[in-house]
C-alpha positions as CSV (number, residue, x, y, z in Angstrom):
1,X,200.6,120.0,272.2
2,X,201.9,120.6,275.7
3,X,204.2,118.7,277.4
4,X,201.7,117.9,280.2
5,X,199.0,116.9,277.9
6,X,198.1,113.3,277.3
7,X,198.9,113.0,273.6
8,X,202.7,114.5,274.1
9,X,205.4,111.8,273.5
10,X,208.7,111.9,275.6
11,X,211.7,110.3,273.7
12,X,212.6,109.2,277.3
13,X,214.3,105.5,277.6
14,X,212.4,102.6,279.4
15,X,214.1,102.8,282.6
16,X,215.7,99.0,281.8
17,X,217.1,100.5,278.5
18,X,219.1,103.4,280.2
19,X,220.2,100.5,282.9
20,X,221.5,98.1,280.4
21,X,223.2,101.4,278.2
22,X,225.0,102.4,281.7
23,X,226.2,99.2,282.6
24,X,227.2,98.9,278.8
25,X,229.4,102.1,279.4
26,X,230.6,100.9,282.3
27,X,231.5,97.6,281.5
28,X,233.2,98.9,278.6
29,X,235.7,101.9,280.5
30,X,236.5,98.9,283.1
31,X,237.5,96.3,281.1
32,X,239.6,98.9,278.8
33,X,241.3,100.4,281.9
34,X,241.9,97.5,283.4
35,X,243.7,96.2,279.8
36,X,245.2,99.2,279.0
37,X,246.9,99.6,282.4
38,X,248.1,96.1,282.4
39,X,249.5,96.8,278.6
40,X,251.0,99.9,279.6
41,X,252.6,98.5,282.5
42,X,253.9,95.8,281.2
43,X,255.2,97.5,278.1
44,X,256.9,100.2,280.6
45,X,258.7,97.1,282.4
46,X,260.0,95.8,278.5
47,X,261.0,99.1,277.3
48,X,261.9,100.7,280.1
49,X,265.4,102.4,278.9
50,X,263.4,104.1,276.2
51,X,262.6,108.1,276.5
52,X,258.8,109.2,276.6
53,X,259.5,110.5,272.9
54,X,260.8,107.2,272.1
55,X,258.0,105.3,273.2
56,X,255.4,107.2,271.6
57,X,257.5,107.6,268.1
58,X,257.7,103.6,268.1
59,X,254.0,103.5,267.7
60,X,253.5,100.5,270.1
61,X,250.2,99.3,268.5
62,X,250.4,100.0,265.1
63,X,251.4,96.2,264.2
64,X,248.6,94.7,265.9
65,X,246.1,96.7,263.6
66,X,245.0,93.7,262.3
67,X,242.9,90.9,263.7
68,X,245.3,88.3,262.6
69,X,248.3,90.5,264.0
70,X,246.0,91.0,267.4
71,X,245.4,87.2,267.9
72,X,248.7,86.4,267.3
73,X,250.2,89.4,269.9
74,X,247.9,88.0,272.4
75,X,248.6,84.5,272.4
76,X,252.1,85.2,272.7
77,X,251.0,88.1,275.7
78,X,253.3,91.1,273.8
79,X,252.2,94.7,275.3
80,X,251.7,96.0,272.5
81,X,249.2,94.0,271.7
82,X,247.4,94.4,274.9
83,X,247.1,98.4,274.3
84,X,245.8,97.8,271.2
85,X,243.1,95.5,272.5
86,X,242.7,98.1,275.3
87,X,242.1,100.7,272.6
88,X,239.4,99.0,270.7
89,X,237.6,98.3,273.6
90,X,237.8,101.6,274.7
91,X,236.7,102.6,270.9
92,X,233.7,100.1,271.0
93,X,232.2,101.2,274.0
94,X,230.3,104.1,272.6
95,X,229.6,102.1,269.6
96,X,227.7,99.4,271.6
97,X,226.0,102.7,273.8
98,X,224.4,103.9,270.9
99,X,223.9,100.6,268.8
100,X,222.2,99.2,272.2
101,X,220.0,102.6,272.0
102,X,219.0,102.5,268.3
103,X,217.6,99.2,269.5
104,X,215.2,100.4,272.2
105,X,214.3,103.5,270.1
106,X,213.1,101.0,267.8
107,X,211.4,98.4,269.6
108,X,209.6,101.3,271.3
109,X,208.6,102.7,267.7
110,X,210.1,105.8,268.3
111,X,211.1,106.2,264.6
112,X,213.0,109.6,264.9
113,X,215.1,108.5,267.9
114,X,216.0,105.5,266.1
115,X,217.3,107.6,263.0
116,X,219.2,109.7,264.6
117,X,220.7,106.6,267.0
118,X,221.4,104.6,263.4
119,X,222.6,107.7,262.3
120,X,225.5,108.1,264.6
121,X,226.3,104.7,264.5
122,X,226.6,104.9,260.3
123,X,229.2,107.9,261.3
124,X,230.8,105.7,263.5
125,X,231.1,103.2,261.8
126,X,232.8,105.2,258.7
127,X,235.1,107.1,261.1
128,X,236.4,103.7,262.7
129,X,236.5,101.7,259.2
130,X,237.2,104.2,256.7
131,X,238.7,107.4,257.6
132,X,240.8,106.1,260.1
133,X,242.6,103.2,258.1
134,X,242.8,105.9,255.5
135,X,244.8,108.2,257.9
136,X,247.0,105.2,259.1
């Protein structure tokens, strides 16, 4: 089978698929820089008499780990908590990229595409959840 022939199958996206992944991607880096510069700024302004070395051995978001932690940092609008937030959108991003793609492989019936798109996600999912609380 040749590329040009009729029978060929291209694993390219339906053009309103690759729209909706970019502005997925997009959405997602805006919204995380926009929170993680607001977070860093104001967390600069609260501990600004603290050394670079000092900032980053203090592990600013390692408290708000949690959801309950998280919720309760943002209500009460601590920095910390903002970076955090900033950081698991930033995180989530790809995650909804390729979860939004395993979708359109599928409802296209390309089965392979989909695999390897549900694939990823599974690794992702076990890097985020499991490995990474394990190395906390």
């Amino acid at each position: 089978m040749t590329e040009n022939s009729p029978t060929a199958r291209r694993h390219d996206l339906p053009p309103d698929a690759y729209r909706d992944m970019t502005r997925i991607l997009r959405a997602g880096l805006i919204t995380a820089l926009v929170i993680l510069s607001g977070g860093v700024i104001a967390y600069l302004v609260e501990n600004g008499s603290l050394s670079f070395g000092e900032m980053v051995a203090k592990n600013p978001i390692l408290s708000y780990l949690g959801l309950d932690s998280l919720a309760r940092g943002l209500s009460t609008g601590q920095p910390e908590a903002f970076l955090t937030l900033g950081v698991l959108v930033l995180v989530a991003t790809p995650i909804a990229r390729v979860l939004t793609g395993m979708y359109f492989f599928a409802r296209n019936r390309e089965r392979e595409m989909a695999i390897v798109a549900m694939t990823v996600a599974i690794l992702l999912f076990v890097g985020v959840l499991v490995i990474g609380p394990f190395l906390r």
